[in-house]
C-alpha positions in Angstrom: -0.1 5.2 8.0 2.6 3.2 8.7 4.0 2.7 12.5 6.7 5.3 12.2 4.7 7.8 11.0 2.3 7.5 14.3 2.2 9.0 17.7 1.0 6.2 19.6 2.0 6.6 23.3 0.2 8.7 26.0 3.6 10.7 26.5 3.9 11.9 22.8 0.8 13.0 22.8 1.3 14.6 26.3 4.9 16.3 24.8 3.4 17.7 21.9 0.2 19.5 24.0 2.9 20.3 26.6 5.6 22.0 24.3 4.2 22.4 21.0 3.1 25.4 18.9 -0.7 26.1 18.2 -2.3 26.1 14.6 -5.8 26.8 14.8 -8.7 27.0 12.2 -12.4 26.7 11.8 -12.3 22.3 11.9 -9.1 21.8 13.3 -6.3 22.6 16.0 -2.8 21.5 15.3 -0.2 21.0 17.8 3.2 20.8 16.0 6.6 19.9 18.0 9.8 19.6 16.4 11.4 16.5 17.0 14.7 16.0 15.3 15.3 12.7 16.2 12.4 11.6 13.5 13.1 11.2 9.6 9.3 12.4 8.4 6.6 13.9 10.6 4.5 11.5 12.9 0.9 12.5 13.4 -1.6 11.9 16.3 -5.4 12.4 16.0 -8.0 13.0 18.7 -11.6 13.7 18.7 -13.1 14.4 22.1 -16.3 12.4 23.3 -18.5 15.7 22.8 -18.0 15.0 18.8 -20.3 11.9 19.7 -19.9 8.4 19.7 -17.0 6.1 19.1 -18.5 5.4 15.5 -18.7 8.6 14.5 -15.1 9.6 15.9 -13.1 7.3 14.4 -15.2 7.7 11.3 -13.6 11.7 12.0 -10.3 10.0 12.4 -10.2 7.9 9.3 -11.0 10.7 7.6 -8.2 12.8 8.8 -5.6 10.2 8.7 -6.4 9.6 4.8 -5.6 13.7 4.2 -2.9 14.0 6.4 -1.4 10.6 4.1 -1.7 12.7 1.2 -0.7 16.1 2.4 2.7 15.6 1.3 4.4 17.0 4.7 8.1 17.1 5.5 10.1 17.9 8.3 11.1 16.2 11.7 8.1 16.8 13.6 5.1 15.6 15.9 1.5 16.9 14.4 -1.5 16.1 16.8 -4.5 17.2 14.7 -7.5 17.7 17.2 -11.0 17.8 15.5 -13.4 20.9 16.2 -17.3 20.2 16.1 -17.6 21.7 12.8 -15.2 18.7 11.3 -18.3 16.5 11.9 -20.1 18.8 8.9 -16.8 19.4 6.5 -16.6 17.6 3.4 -13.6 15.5 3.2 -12.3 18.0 0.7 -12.6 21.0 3.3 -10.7 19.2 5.9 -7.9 18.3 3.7 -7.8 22.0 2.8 -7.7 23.1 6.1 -5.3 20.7 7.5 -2.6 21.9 4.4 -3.6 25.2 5.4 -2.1 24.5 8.7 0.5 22.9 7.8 1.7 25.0 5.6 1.4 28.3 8.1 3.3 25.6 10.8 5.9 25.0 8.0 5.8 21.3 7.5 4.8 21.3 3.5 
């Protein structure tokens, strides 16, 4: 993803857990804050330490980032997608459909 389409600071994550609304499903949690001030939406991922180690995490996060690249969303907005335990079992396939699933309920596809 490029730079503009990342939340990279500690206070944009900290805004959208602050003010955001809540998407939640079996794998994942979206937090979704509008942000008008942004052409495209800008996504954040997190996978607590409980998920396991810092292989398997960003492993997680790859994964995430490549279906949230080809979700096709729109809108002005700031996404954190925050992995449940069962993301560690999904196929990549199941965590693409869930995150368009919530997506589409927050209104961003």
């Amino acid at each position: 993803m490029r730079r503009q389409q990342r939340l990279r600071h500690r206070r944009e994550f900290a805004a959208a857990y602050r003010s955001g609304a809540v998407f939640r499903s079996r794998l994942l949690v979206l937090r979704v804050r509008a942000n008008p001030d942004v052409d495209g939406p800008r996504f954040g991922f997190a996978a607590g330490k409980r998920l396991g180690n810092a292989v398997v995490r960003n492993r997680l996060k790859r994964r995430l980032r490549a279906a949230a690249r080809g979700s096709g969303a729109r809108g002005g907005a700031d996404v954190v997608v925050i992995a449940r335990p069962a993301a560690l079992r999904a196929s990549y396939q199941e965590l693409e459909g869930e995150l368009g699933l919530l997506l589409g309920q927050a209104k961003l596809l």
